[in-house]
C-alpha positions in Angstrom: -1.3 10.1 -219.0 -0.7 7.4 -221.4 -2.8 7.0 -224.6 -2.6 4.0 -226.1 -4.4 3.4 -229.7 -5.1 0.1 -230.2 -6.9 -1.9 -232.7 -9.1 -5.4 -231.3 -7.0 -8.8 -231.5 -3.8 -7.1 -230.6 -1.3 -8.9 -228.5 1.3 -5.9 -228.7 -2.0 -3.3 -227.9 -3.0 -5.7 -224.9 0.7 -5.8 -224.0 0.7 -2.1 -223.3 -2.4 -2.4 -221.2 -0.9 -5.0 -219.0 2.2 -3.4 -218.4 0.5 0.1 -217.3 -1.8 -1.8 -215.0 1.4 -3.8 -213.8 3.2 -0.1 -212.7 -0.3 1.0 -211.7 0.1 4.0 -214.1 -3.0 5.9 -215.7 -4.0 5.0 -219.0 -6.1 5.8 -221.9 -7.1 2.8 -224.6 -8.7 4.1 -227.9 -10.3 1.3 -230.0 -10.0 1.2 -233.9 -13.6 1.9 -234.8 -15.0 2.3 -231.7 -12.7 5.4 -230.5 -11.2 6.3 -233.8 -11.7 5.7 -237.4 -8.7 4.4 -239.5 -8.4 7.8 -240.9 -8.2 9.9 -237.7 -5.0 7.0 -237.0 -3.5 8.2 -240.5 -3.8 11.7 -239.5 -2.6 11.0 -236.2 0.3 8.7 -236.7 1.0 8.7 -240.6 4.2 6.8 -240.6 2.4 4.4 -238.2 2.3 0.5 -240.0 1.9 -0.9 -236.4 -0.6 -1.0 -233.7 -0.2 0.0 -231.1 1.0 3.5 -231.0 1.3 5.2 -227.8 2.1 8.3 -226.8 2.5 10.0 -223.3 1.9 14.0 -221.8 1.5 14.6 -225.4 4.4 13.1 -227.0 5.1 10.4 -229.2 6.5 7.0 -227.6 6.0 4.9 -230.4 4.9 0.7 -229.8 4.6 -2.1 -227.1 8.5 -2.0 -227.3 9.3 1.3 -227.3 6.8 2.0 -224.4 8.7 -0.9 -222.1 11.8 0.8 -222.8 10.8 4.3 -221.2 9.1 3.0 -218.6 12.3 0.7 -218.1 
């Protein structure tokens, strides 16, 4: 299962969506302040500057880029 933690007005965060629904893989997306406050993201992800961060089964994957690279 991916997760990915997005934020609204995100090409990078929509990016991610797309390219799951592209490889018809199952997917998660957490809003910023609808899902998760800015503080649960610190806690989460605290050398995170960047949205979105994903992670899969668990473990850290990192953005948009990193994300199209495992699923390469």
């Amino acid at each position: 299962m991916i997760e990915i933690w997005s934020k609204p007005n995100c090409v990078f965060c929509d990016k991610a969506e797309m390219l799951c629904k592209m490889k018809s893989l199952d997917y998660k997306k957490y809003m910023l302040d609808v899902d998760y406050t800015r503080e649960d993201f610190v806690i989460k992800f605290p050398e995170a500057r960047t949205f979105p961060q994903i992670t899969m089964d668990g473990d850290y994957i990192g953005g948009f880029t990193e994300l199209d690279a495992h699923l390469a």
